[in-house]
C-alpha positions as CSV (number, residue, x, y, z in Angstrom):
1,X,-5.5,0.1,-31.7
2,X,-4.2,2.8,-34.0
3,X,-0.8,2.8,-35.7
4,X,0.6,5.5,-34.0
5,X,-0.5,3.6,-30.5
6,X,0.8,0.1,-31.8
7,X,4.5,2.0,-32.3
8,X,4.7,3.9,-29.1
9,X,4.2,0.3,-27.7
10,X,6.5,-1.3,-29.5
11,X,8.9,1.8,-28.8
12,X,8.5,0.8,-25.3
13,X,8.9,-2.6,-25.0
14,X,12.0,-2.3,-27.4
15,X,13.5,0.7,-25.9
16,X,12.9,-0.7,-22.3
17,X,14.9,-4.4,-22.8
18,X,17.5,-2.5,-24.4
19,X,18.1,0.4,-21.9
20,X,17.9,-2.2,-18.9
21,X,21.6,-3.3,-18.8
22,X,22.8,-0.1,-19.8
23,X,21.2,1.8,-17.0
24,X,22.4,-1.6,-14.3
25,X,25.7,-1.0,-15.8
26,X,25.4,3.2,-14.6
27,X,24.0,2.4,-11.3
28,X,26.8,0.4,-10.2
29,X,25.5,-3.3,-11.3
30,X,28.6,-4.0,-13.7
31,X,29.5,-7.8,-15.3
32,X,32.2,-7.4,-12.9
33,X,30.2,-6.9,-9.9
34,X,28.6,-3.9,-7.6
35,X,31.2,-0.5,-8.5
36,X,32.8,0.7,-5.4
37,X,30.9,4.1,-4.4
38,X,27.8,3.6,-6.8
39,X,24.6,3.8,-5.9
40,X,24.5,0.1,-6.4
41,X,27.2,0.0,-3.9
42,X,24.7,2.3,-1.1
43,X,21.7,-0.6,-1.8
44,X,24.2,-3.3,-1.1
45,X,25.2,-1.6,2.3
46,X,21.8,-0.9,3.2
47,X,20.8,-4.5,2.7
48,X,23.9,-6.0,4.6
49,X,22.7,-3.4,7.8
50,X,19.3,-4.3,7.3
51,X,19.8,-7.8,7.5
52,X,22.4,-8.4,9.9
53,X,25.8,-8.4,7.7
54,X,24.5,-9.8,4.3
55,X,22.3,-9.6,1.6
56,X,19.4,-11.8,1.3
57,X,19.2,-14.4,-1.7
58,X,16.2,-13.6,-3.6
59,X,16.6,-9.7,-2.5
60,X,16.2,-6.8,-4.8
61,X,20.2,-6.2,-4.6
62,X,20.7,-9.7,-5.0
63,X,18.7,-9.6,-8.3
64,X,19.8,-6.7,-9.9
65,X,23.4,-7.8,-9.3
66,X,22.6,-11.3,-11.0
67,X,21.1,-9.2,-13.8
68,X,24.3,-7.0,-13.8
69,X,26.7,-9.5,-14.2
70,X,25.2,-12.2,-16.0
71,X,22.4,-10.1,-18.2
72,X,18.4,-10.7,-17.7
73,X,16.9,-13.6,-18.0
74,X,14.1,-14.7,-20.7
75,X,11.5,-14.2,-17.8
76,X,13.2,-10.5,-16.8
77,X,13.2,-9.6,-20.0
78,X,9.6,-10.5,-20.6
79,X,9.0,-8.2,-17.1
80,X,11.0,-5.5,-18.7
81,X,9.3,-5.4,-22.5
82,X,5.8,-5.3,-20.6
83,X,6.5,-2.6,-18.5
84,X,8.1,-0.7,-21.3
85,X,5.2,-1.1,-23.6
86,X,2.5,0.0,-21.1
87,X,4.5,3.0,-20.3
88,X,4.7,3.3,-24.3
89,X,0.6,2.9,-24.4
90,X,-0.3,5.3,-21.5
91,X,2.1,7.7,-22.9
92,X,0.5,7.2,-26.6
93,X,-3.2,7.8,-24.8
94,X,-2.3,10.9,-23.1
């Protein structure tokens, strides 16, 4: 692996673990909860309908509002820098 390809992963990874709770924060997943009328808000109804009046423990909405108001977890994070650093490496190879 190259130089160039070793720091477009890296870039990746980095940029992606860093970027995640800025861009929960601008859909609507806050530290203070879901923001009324943000998209975050829209996934949260759609559950509730979906599922009879609430949202499922374990759901998507359910996650991504634990990782809004309490950050991601060492596991989450892991998720995040690996997806971040293949999308770094596939962009590096094209």
């Amino acid at each position: 692996m190259g130089l160039l390809t070793f720091a477009a992963v890296a870039l990746g990874a980095g940029g992606a673990v860093i970027s995640a709770p800025i861009v929960l924060g601008a859909v609507g997943f806050t530290s203070a909860g879901i923001a009324a009328g943000s998209y975050a808000a829209g996934m949260m109804s759609s559950a509730a309908i979906a599922n009879g009046g609430g949202v499922a423990a374990g759901s998507l909405v359910a996650v991504l509002q634990s990782a809004g108001m309490a950050g991601l977890s060492g596991a989450a994070t892991a998720g995040v820098a690996s997806a971040g650093g293949a999308v770094g490496l596939l962009t590096a190879l094209i």
